[in-house]
N, CA, C and O atoms as a GROMACS GRO file, in nm:
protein
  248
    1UNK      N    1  -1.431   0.844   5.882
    1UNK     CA    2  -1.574   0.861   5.865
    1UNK      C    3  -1.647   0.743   5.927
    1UNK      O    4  -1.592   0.633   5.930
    2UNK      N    5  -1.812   0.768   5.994
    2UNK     CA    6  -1.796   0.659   6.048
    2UNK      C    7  -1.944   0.609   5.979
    2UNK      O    8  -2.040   0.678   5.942
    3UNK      N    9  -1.931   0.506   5.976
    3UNK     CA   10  -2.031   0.453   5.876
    3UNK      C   11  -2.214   0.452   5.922
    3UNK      O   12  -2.233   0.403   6.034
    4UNK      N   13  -2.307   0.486   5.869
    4UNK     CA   14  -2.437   0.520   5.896
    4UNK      C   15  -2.521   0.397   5.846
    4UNK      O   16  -2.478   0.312   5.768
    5UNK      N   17  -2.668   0.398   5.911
    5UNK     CA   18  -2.768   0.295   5.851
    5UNK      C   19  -2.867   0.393   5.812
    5UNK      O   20  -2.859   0.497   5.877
    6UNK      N   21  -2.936   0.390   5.744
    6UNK     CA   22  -3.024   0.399   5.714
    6UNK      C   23  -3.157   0.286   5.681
    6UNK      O   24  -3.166   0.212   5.582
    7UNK      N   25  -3.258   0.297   5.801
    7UNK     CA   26  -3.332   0.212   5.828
    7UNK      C   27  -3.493   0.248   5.801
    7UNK      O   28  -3.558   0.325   5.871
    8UNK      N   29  -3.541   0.179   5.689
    8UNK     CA   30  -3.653   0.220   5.660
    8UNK      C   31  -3.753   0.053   5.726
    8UNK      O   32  -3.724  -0.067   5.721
    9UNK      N   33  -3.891   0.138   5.790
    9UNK     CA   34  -3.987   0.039   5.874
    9UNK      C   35  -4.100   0.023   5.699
    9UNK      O   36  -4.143   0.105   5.617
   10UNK      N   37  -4.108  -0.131   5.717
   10UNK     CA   38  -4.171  -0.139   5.598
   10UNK      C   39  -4.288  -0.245   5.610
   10UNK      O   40  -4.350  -0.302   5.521
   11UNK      N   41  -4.304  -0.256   5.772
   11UNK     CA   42  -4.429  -0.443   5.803
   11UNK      C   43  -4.510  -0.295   5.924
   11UNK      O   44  -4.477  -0.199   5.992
   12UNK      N   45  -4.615  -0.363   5.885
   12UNK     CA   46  -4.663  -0.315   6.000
   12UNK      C   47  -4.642  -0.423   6.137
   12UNK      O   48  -4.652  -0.544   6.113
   13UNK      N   49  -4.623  -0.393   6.236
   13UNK     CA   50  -4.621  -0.439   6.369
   13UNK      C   51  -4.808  -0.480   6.435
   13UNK      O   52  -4.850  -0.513   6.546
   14UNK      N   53  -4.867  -0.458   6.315
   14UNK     CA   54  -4.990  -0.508   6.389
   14UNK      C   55  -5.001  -0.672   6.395
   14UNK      O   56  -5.006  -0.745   6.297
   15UNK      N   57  -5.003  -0.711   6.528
   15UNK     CA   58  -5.006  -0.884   6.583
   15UNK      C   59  -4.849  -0.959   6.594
   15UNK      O   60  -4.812  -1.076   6.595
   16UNK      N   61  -4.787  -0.839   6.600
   16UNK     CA   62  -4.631  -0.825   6.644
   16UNK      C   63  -4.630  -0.872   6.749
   16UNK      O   64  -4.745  -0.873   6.793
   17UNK      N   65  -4.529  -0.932   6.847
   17UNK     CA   66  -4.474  -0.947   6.970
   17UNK      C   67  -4.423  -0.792   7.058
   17UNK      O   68  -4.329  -0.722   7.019
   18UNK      N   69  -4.520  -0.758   7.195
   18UNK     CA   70  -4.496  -0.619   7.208
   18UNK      C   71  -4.370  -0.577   7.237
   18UNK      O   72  -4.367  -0.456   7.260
   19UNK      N   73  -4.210  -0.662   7.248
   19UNK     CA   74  -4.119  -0.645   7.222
   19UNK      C   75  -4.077  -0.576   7.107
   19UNK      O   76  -4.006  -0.477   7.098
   20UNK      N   77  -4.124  -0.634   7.034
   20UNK     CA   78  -4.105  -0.581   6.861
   20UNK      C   79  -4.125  -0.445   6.853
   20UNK      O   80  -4.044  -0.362   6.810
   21UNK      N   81  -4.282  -0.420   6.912
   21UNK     CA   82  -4.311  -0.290   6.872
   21UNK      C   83  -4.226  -0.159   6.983
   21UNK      O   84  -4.238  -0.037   6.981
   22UNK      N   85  -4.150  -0.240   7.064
   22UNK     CA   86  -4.078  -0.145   7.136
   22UNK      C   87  -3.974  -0.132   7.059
   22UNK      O   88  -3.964  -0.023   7.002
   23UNK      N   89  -3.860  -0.243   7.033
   23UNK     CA   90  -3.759  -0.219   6.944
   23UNK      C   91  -3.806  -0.096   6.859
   23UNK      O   92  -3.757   0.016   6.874
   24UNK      N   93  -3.926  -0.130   6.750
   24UNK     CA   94  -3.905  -0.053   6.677
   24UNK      C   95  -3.918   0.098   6.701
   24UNK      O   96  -3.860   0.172   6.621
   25UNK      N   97  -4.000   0.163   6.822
   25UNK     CA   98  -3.987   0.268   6.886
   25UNK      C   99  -3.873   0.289   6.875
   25UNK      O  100  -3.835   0.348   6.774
   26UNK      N  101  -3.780   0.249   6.975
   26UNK     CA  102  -3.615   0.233   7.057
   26UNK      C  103  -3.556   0.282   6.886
   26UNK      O  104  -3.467   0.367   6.885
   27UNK      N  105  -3.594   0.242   6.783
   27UNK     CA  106  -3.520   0.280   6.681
   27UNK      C  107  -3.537   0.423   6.633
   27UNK      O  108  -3.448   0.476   6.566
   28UNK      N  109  -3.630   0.475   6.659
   28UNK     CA  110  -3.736   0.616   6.647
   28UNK      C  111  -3.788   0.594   6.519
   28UNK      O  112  -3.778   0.672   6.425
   29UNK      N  113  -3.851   0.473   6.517
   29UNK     CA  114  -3.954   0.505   6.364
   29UNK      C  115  -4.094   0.528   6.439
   29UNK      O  116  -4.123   0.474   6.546
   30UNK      N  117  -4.164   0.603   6.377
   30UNK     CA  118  -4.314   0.650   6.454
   30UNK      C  119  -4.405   0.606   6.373
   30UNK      O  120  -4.508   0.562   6.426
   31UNK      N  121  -4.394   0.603   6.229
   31UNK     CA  122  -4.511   0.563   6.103
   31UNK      C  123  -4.419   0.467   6.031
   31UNK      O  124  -4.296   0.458   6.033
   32UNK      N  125  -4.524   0.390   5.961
   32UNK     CA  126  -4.505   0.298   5.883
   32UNK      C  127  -4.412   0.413   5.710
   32UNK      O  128  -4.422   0.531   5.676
   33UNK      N  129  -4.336   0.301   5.654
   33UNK     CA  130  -4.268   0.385   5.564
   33UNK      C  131  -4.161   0.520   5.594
   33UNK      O  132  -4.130   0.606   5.511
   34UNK      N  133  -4.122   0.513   5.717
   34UNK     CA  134  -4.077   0.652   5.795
   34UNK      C  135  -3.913   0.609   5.776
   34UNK      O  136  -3.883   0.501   5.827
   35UNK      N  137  -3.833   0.664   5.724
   35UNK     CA  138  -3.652   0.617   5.732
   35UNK      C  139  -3.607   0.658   5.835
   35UNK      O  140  -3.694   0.698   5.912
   36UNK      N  141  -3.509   0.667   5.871
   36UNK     CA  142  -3.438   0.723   5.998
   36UNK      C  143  -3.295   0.702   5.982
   36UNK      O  144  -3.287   0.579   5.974
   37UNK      N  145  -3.176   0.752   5.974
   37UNK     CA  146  -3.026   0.764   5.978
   37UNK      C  147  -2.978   0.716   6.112
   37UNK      O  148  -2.994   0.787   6.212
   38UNK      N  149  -2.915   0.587   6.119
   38UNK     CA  150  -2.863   0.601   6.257
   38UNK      C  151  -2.710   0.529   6.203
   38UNK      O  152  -2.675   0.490   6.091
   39UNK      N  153  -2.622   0.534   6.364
   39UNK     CA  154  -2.450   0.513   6.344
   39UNK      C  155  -2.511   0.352   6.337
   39UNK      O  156  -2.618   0.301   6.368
   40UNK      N  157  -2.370   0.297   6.275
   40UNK     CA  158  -2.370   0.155   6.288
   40UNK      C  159  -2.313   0.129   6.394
   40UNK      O  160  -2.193   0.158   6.396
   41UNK      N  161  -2.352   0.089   6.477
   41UNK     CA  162  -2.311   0.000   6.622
   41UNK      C  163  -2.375  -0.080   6.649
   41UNK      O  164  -2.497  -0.083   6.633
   42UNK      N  165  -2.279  -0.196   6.715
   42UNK     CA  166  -2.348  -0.320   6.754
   42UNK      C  167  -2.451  -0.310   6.858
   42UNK      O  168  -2.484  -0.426   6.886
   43UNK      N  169  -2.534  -0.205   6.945
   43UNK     CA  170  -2.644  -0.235   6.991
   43UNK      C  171  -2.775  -0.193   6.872
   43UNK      O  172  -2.882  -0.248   6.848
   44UNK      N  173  -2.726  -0.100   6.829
   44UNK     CA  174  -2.836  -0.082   6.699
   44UNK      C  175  -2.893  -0.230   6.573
   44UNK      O  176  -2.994  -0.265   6.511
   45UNK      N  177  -2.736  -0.278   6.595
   45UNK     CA  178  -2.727  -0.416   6.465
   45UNK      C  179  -2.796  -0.480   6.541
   45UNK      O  180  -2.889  -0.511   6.467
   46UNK      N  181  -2.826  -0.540   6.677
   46UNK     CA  182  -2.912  -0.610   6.739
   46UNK      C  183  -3.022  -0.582   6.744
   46UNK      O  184  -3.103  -0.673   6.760
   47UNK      N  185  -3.056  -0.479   6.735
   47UNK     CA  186  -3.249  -0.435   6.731
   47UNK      C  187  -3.294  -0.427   6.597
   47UNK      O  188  -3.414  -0.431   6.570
   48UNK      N  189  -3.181  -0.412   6.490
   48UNK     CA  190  -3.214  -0.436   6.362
   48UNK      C  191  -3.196  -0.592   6.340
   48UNK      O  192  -3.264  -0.633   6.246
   49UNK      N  193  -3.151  -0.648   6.377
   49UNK     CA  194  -3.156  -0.814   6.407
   49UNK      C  195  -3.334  -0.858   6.434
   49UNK      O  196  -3.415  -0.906   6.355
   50UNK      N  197  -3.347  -0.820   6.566
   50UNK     CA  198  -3.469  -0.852   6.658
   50UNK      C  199  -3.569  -0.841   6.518
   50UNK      O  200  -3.594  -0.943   6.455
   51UNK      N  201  -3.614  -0.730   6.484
   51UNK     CA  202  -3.712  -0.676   6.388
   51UNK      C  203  -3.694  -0.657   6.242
   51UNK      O  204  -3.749  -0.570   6.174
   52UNK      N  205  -3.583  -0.776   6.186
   52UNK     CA  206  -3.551  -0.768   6.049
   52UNK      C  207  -3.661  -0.771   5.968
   52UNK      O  208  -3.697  -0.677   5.896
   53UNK      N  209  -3.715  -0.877   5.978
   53UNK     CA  210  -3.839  -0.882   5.901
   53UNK      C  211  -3.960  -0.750   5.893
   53UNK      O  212  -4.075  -0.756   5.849
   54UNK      N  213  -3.899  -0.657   5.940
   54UNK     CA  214  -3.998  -0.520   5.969
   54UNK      C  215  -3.895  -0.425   5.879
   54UNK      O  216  -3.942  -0.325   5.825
   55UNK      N  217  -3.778  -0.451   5.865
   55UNK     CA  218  -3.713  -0.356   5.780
   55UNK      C  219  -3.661  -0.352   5.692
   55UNK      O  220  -3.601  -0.453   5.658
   56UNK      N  221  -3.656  -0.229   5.605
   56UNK     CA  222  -3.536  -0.269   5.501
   56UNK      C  223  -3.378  -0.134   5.550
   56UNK      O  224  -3.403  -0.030   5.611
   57UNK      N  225  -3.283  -0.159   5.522
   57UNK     CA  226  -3.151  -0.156   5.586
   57UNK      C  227  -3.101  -0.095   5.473
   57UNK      O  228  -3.151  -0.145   5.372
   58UNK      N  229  -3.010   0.005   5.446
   58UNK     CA  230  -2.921   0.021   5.369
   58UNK      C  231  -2.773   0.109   5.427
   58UNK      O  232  -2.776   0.218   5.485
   59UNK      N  233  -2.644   0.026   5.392
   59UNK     CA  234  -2.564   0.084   5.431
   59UNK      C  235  -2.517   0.236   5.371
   59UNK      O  236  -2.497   0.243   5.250
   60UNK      N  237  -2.501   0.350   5.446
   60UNK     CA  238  -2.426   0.451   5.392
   60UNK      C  239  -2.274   0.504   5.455
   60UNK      O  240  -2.216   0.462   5.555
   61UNK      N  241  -2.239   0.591   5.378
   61UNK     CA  242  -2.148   0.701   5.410
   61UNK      C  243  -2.158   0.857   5.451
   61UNK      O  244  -2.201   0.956   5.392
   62UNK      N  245  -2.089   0.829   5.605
   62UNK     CA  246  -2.154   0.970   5.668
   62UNK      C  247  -2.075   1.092   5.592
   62UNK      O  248  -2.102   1.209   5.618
   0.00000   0.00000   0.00000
């Protein structure tokens, strides 16, 4: 089984670095409070790196 994130956007990006607000696109969150399921892989762990402070993270089981 391969292990999932579940990534909820919880800052707004307003006066963000416009990097940031791309990451958080690149992640597919569109609204503030919006979750999204993605695989755990190390290019994902890096954009959840970049924009920690914008998220909250929880590990699951697919």
């Amino acid at each position: 089984m391969s292990r999932k994130l579940k990534i909820t956007w919880v800052r707004s990006i307003i006066a963000s670095k416009e990097k940031h607000r791309r990451t958080i696109r690149a992640l597919g969150l569109h609204r503030l409070h919006e979750t999204v399921i993605r695989d755990d892989t190390p290019p994902i762990r890096g954009m959840i790196h970049a924009v920690a402070y914008m998220l909250k993270v929880e590990e699951v089981e697919a």
